[in-house]
N, CA, C and O atoms as a Maestro MAE file, in Angstrom:
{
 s_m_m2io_version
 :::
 2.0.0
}

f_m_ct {
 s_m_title
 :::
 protein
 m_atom[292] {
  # First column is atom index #
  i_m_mmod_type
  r_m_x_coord
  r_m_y_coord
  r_m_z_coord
  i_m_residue_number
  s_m_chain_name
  s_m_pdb_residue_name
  s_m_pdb_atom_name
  i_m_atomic_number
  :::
  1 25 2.479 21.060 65.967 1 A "UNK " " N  " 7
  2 3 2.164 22.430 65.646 1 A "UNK " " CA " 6
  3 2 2.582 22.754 64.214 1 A "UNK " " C  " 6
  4 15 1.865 23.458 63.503 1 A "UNK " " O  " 8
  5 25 3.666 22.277 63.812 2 A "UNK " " N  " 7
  6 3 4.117 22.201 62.413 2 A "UNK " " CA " 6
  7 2 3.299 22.099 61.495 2 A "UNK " " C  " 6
  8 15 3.045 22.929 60.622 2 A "UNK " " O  " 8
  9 25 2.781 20.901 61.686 3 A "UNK " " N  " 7
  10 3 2.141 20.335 60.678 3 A "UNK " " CA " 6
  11 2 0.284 20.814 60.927 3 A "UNK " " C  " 6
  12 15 -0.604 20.622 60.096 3 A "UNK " " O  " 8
  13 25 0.169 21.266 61.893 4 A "UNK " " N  " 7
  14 3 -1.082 21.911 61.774 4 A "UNK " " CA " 6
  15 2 -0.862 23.179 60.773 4 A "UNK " " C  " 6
  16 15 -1.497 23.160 59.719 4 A "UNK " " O  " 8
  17 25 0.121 24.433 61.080 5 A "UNK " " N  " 7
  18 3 0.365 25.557 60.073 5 A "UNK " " CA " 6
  19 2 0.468 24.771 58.980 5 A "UNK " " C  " 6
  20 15 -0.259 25.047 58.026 5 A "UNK " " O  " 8
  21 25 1.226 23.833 58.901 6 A "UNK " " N  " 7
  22 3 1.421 23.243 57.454 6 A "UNK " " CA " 6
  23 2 0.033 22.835 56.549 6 A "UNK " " C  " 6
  24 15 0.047 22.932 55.322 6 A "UNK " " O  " 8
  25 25 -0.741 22.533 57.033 7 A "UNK " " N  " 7
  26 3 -2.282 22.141 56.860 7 A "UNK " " CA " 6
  27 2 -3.112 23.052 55.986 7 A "UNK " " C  " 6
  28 15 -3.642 22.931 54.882 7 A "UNK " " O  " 8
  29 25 -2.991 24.419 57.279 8 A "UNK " " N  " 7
  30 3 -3.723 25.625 57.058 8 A "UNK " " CA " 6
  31 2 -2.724 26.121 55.527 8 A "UNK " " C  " 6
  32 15 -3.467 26.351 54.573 8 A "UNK " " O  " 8
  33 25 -1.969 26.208 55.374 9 A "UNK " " N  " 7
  34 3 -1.388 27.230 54.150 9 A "UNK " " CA " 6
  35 2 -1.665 26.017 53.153 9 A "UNK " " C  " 6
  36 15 -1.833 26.489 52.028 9 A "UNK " " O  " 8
  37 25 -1.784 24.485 53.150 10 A "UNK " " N  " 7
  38 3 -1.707 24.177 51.707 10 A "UNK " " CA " 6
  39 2 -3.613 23.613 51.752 10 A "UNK " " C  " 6
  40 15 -4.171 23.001 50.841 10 A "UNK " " O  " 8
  41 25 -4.116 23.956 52.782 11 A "UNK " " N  " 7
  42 3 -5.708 23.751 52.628 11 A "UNK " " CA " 6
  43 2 -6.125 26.011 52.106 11 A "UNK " " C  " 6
  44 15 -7.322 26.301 52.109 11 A "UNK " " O  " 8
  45 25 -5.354 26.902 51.843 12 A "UNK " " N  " 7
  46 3 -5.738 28.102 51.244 12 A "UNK " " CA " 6
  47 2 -5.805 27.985 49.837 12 A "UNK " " C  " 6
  48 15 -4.887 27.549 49.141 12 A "UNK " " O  " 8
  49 25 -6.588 28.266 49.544 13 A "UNK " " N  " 7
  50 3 -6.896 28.682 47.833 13 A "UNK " " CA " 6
  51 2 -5.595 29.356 47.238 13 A "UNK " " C  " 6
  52 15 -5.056 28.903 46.229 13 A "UNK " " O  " 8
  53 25 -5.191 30.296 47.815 14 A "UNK " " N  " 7
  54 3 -4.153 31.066 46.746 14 A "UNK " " CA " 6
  55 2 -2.743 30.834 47.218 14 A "UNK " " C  " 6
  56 15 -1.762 31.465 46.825 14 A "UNK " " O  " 8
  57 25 -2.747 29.676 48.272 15 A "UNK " " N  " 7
  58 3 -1.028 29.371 48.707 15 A "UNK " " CA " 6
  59 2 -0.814 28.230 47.666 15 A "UNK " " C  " 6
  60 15 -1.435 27.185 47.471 15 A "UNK " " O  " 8
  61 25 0.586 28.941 46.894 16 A "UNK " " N  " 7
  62 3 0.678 27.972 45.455 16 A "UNK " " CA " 6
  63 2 1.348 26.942 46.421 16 A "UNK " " C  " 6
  64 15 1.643 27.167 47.595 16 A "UNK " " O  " 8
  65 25 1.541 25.759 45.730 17 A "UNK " " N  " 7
  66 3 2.081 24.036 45.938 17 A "UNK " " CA " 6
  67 2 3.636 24.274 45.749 17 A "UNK " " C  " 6
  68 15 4.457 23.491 46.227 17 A "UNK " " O  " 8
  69 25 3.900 25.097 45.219 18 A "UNK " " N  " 7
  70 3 5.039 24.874 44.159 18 A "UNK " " CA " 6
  71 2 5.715 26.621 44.157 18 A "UNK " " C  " 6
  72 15 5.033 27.345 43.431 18 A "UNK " " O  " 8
  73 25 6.472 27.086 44.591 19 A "UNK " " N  " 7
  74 3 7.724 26.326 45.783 19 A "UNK " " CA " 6
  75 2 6.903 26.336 47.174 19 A "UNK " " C  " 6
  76 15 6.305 27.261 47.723 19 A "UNK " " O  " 8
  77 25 7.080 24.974 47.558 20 A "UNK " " N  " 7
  78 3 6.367 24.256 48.925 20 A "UNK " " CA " 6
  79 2 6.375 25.337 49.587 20 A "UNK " " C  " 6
  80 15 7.279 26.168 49.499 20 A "UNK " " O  " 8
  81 25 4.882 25.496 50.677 21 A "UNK " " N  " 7
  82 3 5.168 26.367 51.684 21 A "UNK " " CA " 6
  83 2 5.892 25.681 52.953 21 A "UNK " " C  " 6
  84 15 6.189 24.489 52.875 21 A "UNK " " O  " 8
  85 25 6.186 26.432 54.142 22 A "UNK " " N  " 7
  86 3 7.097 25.578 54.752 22 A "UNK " " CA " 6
  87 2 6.669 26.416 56.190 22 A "UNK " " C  " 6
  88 15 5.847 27.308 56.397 22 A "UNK " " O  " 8
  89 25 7.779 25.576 57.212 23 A "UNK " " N  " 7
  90 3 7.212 25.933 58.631 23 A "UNK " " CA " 6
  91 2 9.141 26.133 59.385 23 A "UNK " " C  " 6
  92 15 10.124 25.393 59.453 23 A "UNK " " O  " 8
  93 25 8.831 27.479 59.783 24 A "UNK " " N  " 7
  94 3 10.592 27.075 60.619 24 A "UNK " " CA " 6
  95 2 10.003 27.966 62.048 24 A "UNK " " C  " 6
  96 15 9.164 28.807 62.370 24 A "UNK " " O  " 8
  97 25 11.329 26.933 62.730 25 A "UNK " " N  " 7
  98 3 11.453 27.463 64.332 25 A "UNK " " CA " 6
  99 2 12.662 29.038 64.122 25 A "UNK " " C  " 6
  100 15 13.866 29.153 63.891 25 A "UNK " " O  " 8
  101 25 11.591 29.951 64.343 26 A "UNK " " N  " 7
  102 3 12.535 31.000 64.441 26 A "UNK " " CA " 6
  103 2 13.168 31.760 65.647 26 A "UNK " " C  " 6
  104 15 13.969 32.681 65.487 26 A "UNK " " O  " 8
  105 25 12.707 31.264 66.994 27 A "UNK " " N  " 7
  106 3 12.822 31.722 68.175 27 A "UNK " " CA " 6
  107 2 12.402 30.815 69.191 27 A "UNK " " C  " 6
  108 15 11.703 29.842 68.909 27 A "UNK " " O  " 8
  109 25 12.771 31.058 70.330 28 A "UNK " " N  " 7
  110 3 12.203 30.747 71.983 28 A "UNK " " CA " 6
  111 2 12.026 31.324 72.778 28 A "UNK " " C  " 6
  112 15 12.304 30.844 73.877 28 A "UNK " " O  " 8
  113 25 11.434 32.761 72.707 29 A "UNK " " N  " 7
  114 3 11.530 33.703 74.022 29 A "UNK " " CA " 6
  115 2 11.026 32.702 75.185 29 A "UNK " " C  " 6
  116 15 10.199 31.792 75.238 29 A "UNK " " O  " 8
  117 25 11.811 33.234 75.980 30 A "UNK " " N  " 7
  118 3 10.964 32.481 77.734 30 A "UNK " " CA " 6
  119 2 10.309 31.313 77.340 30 A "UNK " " C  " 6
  120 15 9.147 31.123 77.699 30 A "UNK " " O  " 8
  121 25 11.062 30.299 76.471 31 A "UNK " " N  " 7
  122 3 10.333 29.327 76.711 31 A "UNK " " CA " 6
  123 2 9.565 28.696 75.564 31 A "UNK " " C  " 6
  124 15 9.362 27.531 75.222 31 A "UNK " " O  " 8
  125 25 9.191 29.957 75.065 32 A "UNK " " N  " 7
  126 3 7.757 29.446 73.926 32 A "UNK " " CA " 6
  127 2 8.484 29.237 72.766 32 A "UNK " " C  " 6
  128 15 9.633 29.678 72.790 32 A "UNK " " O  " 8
  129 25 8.185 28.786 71.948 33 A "UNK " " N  " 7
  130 3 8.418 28.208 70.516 33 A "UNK " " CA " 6
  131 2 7.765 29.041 69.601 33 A "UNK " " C  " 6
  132 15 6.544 29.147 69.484 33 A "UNK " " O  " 8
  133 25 8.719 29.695 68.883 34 A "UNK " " N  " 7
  134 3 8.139 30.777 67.513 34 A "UNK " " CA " 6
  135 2 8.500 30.564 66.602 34 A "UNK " " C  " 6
  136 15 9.671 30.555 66.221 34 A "UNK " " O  " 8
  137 25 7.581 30.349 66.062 35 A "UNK " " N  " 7
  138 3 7.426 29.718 64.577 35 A "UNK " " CA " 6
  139 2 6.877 30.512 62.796 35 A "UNK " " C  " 6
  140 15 5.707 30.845 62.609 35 A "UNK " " O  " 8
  141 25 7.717 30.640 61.956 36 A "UNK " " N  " 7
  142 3 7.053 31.411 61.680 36 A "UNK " " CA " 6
  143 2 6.768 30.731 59.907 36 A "UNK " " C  " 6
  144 15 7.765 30.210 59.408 36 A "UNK " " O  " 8
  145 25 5.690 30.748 59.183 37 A "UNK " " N  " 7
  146 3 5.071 30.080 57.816 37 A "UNK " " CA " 6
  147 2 5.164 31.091 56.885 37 A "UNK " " C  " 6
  148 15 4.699 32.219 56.722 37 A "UNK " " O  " 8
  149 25 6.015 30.223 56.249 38 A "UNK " " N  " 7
  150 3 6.475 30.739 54.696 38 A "UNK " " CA " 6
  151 2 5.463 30.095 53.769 38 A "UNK " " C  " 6
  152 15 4.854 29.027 53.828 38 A "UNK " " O  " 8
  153 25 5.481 31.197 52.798 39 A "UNK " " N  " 7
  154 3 4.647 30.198 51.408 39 A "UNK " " CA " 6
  155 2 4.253 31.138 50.280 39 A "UNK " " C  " 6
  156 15 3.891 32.238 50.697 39 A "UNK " " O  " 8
  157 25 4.230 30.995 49.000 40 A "UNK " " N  " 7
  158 3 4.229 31.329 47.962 40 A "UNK " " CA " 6
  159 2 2.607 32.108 47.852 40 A "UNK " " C  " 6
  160 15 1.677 31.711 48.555 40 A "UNK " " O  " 8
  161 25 2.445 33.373 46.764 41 A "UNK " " N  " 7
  162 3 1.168 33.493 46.231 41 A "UNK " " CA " 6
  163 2 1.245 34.045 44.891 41 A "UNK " " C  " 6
  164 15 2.098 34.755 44.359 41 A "UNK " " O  " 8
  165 25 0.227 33.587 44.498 42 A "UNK " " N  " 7
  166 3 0.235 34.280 42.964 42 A "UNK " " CA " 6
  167 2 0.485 35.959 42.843 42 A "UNK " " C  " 6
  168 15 1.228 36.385 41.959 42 A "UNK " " O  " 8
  169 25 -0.107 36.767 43.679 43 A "UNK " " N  " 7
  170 3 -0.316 37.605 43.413 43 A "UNK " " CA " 6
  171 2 0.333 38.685 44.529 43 A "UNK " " C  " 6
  172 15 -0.585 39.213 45.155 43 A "UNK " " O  " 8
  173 25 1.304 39.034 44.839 44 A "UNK " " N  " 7
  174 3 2.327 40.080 45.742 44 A "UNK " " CA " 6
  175 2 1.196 40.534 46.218 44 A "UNK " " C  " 6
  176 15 0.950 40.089 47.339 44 A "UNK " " O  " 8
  177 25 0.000 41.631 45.565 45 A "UNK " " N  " 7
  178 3 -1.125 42.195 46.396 45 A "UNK " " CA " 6
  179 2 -1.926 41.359 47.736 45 A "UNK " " C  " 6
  180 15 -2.090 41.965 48.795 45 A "UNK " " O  " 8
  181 25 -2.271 40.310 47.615 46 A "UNK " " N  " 7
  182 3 -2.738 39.505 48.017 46 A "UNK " " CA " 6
  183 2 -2.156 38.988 49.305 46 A "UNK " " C  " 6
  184 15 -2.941 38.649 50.191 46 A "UNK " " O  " 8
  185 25 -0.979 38.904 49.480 47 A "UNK " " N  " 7
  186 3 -0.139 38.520 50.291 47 A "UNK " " CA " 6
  187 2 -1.015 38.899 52.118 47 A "UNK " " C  " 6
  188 15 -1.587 38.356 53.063 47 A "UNK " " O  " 8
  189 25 -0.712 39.724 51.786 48 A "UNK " " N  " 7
  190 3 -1.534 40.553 53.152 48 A "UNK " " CA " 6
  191 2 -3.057 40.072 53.714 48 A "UNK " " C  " 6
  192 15 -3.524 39.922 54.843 48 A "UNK " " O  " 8
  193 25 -3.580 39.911 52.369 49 A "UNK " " N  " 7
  194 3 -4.960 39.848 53.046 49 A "UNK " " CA " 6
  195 2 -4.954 37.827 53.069 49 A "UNK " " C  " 6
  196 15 -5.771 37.371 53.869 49 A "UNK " " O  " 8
  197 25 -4.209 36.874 52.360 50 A "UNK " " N  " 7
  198 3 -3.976 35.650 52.675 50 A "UNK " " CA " 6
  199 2 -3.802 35.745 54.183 50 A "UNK " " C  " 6
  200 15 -4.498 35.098 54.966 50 A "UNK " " O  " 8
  201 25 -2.842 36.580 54.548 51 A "UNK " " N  " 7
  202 3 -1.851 36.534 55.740 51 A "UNK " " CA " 6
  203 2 -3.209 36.116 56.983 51 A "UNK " " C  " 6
  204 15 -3.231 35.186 57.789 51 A "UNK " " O  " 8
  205 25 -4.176 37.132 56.750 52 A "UNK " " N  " 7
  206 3 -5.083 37.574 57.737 52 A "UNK " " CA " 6
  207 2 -5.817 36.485 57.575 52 A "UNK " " C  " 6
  208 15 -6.341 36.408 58.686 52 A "UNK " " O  " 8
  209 25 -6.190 35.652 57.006 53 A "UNK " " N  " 7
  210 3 -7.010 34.609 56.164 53 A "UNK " " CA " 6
  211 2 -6.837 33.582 57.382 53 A "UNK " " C  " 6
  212 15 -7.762 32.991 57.940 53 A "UNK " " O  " 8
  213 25 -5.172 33.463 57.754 54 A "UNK " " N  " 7
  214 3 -4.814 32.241 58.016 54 A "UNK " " CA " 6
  215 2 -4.761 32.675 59.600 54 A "UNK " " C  " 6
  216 15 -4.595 33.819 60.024 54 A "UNK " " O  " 8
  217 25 -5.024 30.959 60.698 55 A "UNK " " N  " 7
  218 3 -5.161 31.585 62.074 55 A "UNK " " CA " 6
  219 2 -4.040 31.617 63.045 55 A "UNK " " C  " 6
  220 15 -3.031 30.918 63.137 55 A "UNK " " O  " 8
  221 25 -4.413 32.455 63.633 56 A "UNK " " N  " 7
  222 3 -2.938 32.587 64.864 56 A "UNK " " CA " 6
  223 2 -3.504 31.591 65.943 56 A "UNK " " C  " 6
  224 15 -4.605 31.594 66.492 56 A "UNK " " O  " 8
  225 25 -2.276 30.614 66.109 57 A "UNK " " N  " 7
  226 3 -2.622 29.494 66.761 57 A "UNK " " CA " 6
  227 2 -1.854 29.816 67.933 57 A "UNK " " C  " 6
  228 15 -0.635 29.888 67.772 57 A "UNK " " O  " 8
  229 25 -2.341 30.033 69.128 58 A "UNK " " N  " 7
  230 3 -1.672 30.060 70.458 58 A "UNK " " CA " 6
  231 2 -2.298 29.069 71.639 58 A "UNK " " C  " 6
  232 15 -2.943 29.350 72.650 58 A "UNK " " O  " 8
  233 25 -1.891 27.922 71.153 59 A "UNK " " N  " 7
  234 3 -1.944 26.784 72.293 59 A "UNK " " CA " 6
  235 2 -1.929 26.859 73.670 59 A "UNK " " C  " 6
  236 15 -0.842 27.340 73.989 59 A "UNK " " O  " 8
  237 25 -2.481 26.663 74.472 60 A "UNK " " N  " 7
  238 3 -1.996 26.448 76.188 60 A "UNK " " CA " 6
  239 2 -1.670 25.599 76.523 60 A "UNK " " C  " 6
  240 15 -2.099 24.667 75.841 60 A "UNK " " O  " 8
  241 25 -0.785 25.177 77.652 61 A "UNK " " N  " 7
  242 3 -0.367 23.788 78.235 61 A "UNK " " CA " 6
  243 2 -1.427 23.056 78.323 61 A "UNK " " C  " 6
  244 15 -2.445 23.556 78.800 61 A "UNK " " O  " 8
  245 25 -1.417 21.648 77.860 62 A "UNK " " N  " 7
  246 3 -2.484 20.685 77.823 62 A "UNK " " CA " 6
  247 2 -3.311 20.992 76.767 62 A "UNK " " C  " 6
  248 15 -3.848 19.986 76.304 62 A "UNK " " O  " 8
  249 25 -3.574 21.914 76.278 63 A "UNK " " N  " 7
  250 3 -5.187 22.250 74.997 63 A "UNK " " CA " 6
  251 2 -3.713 21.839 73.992 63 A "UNK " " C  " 6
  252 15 -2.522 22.151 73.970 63 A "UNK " " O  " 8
  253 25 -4.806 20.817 73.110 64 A "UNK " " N  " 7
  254 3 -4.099 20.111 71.481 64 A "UNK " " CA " 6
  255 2 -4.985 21.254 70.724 64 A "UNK " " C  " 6
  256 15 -6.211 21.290 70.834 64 A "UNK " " O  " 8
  257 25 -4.379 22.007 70.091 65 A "UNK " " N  " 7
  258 3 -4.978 22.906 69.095 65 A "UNK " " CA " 6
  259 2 -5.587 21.708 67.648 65 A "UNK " " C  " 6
  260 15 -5.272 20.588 67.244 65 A "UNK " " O  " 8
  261 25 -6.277 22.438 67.392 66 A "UNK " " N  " 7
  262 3 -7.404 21.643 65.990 66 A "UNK " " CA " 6
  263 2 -7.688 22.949 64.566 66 A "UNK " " C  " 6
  264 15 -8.349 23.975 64.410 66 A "UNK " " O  " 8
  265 25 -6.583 21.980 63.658 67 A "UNK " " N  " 7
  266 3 -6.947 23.068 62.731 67 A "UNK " " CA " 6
  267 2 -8.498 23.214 61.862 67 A "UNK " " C  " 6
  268 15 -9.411 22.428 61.609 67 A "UNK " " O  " 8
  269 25 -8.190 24.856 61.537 68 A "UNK " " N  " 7
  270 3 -9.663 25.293 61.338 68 A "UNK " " CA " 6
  271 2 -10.199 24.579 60.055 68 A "UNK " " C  " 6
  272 15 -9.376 24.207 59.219 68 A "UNK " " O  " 8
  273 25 -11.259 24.411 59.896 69 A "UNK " " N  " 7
  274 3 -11.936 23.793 58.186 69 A "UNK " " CA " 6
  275 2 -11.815 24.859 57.459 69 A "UNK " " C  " 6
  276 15 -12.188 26.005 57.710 69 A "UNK " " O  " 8
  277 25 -11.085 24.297 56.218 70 A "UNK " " N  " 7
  278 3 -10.815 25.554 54.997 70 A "UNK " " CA " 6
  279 2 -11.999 26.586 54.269 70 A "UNK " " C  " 6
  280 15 -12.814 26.147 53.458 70 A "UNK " " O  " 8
  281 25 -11.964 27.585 54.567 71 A "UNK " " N  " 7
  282 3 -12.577 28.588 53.644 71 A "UNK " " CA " 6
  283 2 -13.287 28.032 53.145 71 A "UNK " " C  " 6
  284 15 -12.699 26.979 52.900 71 A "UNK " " O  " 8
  285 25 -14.710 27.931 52.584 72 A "UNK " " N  " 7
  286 3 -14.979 27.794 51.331 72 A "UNK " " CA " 6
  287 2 -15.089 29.055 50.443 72 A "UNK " " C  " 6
  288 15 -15.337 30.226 50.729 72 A "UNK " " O  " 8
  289 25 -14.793 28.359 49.129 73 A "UNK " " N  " 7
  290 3 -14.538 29.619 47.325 73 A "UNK " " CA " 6
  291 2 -15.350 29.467 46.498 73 A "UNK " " C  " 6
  292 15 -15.299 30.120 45.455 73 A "UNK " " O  " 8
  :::
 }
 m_bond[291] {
  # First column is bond index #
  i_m_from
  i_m_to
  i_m_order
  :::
  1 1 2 1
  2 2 3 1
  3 3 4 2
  4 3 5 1
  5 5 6 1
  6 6 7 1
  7 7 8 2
  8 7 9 1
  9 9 10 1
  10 10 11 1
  11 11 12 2
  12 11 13 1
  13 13 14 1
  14 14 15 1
  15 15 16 2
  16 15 17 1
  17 17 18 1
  18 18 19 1
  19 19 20 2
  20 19 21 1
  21 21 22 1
  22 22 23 1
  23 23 24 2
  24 23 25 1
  25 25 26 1
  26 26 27 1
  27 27 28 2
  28 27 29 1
  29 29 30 1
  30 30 31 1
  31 31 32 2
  32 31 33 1
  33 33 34 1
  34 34 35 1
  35 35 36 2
  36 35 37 1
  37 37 38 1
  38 38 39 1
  39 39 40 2
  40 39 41 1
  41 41 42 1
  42 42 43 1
  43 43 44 2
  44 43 45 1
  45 45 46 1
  46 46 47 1
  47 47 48 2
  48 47 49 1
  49 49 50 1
  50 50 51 1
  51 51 52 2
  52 51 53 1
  53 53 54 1
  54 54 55 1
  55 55 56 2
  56 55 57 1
  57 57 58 1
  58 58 59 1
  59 59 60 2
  60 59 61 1
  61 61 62 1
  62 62 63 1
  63 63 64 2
  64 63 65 1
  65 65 66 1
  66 66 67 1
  67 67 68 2
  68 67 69 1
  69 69 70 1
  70 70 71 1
  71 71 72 2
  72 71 73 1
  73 73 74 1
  74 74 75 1
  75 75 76 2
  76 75 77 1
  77 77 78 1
  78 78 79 1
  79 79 80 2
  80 79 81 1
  81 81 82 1
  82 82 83 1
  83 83 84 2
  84 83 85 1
  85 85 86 1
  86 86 87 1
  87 87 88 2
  88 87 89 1
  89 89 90 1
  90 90 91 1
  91 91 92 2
  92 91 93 1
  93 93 94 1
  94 94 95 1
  95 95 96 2
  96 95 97 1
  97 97 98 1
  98 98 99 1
  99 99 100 2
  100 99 101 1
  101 101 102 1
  102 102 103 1
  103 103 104 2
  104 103 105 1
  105 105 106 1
  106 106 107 1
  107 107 108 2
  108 107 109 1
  109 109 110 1
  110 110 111 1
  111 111 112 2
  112 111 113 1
  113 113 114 1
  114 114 115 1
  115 115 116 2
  116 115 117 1
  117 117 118 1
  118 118 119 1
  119 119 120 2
  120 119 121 1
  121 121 122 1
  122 122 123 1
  123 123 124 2
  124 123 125 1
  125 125 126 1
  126 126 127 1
  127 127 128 2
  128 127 129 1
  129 129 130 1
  130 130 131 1
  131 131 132 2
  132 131 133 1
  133 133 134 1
  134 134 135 1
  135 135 136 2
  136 135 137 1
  137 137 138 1
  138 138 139 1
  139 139 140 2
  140 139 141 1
  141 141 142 1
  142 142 143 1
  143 143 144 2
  144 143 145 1
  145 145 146 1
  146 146 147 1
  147 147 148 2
  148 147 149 1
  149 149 150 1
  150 150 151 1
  151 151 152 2
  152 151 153 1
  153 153 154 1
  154 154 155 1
  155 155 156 2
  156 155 157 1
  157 157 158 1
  158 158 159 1
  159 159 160 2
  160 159 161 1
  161 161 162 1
  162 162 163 1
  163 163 164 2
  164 163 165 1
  165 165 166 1
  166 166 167 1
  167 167 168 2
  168 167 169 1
  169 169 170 1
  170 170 171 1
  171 171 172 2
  172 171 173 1
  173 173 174 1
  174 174 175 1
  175 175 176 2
  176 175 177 1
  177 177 178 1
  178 178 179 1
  179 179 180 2
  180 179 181 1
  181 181 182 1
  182 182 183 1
  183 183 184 2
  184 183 185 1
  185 185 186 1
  186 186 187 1
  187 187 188 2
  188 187 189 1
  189 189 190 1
  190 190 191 1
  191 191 192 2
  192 191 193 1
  193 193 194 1
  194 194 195 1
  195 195 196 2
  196 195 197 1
  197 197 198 1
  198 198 199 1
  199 199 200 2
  200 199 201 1
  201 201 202 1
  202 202 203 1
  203 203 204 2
  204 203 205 1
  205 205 206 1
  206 206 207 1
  207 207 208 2
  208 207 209 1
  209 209 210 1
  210 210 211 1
  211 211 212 2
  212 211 213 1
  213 213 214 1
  214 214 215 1
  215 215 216 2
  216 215 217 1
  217 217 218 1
  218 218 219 1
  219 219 220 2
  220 219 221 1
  221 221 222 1
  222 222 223 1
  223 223 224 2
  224 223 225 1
  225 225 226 1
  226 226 227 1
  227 227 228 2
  228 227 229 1
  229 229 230 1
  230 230 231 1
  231 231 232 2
  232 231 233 1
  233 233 234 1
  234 234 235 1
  235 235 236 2
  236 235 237 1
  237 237 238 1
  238 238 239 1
  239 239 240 2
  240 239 241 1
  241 241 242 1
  242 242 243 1
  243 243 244 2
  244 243 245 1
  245 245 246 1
  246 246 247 1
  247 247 248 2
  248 247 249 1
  249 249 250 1
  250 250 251 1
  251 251 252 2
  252 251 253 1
  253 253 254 1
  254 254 255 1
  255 255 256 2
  256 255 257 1
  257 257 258 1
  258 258 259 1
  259 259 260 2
  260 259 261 1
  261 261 262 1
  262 262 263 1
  263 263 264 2
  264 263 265 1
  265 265 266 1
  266 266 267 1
  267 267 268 2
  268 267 269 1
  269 269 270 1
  270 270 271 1
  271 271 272 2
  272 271 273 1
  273 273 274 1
  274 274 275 1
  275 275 276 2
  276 275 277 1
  277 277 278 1
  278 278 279 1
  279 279 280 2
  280 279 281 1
  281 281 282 1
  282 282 283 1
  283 283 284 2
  284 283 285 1
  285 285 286 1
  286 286 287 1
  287 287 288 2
  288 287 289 1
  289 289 290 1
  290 290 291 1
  291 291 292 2
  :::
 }
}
């Protein structure tokens, strides 16, 4: 799951390389694993509408989630 978010933020156009975006375990309610993706943008405005850009991945037992093909710009 990591490395799928990890995918999605450095396959975005405006998530800079540099300082790395990153992936942390921030929780476990009941069980589930919450995770939440950090990562850089050029532009503070922007932030928000990147945010929305990128997908909310909620897996079910047994389904392997498949990350999405990047935007095209």
């Amino acid at each position: 799951m990591r490395d799928l978010l990890l995918g999605c933020l450095r396959a975005h156009a405006e998530v800079l390389s540099e300082p790395a975006p990153g992936v942390y375990l921030t929780g476990a309610p009941e069980g589930a694993l919450e995770l939440t993706a950090v990562s850089a943008v050029a532009w503070a405005r922007h932030a928000f509408k990147i945010k929305s850009e990128l997908p909310v991945v909620r897996p079910r037992r047994g389904h392997r989630p498949v990350a999405p093909a990047p935007a095209s710009r």
